[in-house]
C-alpha positions in Angstrom: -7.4 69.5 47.7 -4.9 67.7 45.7 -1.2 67.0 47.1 0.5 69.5 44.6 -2.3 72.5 45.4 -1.6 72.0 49.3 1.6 72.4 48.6 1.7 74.9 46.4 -1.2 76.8 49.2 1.5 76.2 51.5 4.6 77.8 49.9 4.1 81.6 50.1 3.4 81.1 54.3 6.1 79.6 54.7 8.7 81.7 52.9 7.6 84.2 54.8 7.6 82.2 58.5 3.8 81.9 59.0 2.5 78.2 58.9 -0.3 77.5 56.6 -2.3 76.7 59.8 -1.9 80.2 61.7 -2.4 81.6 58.1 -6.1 80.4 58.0 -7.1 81.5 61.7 -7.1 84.7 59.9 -8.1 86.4 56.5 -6.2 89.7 56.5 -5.7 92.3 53.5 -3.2 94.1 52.9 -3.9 97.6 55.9 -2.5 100.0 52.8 -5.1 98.7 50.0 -8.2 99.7 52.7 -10.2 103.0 50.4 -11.0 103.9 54.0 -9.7 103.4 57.7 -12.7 101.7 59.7 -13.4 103.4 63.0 -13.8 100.0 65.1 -9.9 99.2 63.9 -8.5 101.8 67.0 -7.6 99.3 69.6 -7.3 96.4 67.0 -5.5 93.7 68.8 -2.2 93.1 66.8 -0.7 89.9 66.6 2.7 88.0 64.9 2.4 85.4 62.2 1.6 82.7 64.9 -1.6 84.6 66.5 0.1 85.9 69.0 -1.0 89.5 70.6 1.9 91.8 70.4 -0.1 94.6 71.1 -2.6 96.7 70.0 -3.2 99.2 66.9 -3.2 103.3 68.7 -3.3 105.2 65.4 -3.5 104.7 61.5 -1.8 107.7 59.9 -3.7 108.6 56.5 -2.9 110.6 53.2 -5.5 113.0 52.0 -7.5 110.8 51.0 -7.8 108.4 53.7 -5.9 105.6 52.3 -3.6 104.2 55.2 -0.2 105.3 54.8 1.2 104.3 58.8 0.3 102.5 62.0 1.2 103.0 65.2 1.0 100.0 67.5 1.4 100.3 71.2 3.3 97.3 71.9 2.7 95.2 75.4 6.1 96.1 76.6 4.8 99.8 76.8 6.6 101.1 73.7 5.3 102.5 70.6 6.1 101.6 67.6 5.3 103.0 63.6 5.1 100.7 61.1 4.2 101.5 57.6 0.5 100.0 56.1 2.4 98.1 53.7 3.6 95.9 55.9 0.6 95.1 58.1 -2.2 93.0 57.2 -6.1 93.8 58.7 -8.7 91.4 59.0 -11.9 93.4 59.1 -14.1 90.6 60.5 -12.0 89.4 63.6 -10.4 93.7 63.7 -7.3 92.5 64.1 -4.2 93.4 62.4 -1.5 91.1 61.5 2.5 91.9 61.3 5.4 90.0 60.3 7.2 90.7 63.3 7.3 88.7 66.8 7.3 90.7 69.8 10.9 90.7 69.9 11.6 92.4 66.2 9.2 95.0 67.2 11.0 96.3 70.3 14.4 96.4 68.5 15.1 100.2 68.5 14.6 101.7 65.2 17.5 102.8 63.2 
């Protein structure tokens, strides 16, 4: 791959704090454009942009039609937390779902 296209591959991880090299470990979709929530993903391990388990997935809250609307991850500090599918990311292969958030984001109390 050319200098310019690794760079250019590299760009969008980055803005967003995940390194192009955790980024490829992984090959999540977005959890809200899933037709249908898989069975196996209860229990998904969840992890932070670097790969790191931050918990795991209890409960993906659906519309009417099944199309993932919330998710609620118990994190391993004990607490719960409900994010919307939007911002998690599922990789069906691995069944692990990816967040944005480190560990300690997601225990911030909610406002």
């Amino acid at each position: 791959m050319p200098m310019r296209m690794k760079i250019l591959f590299a760009l969008p991880f980055l803005a967003i704090g995940i390194s192009p090299l955790a980024a490829e470990q992984f090959a999540p979709m977005a959890l809200n454009s899933i037709a249908a929530v898989p069975a196996k993903i209860a229990g998904a391990r969840v992890v932070d942009p670097k790969g790191v388990a931050v918990g795991s997935l209890v409960k993906v809250q659906t519309d009417a039609r099944g199309k993932p609307l919330k998710a609620d991850i118990a994190l391993t500090g004990g607490r719960t937390v409900t994010l919307d599918a939007s911002a998690l990311g599922y990789d069906q292969t691995a069944n692990v779902v990816v967040t944005a958030m480190d560990q300690a984001q997601l225990a911030r109390p909610a406002r």
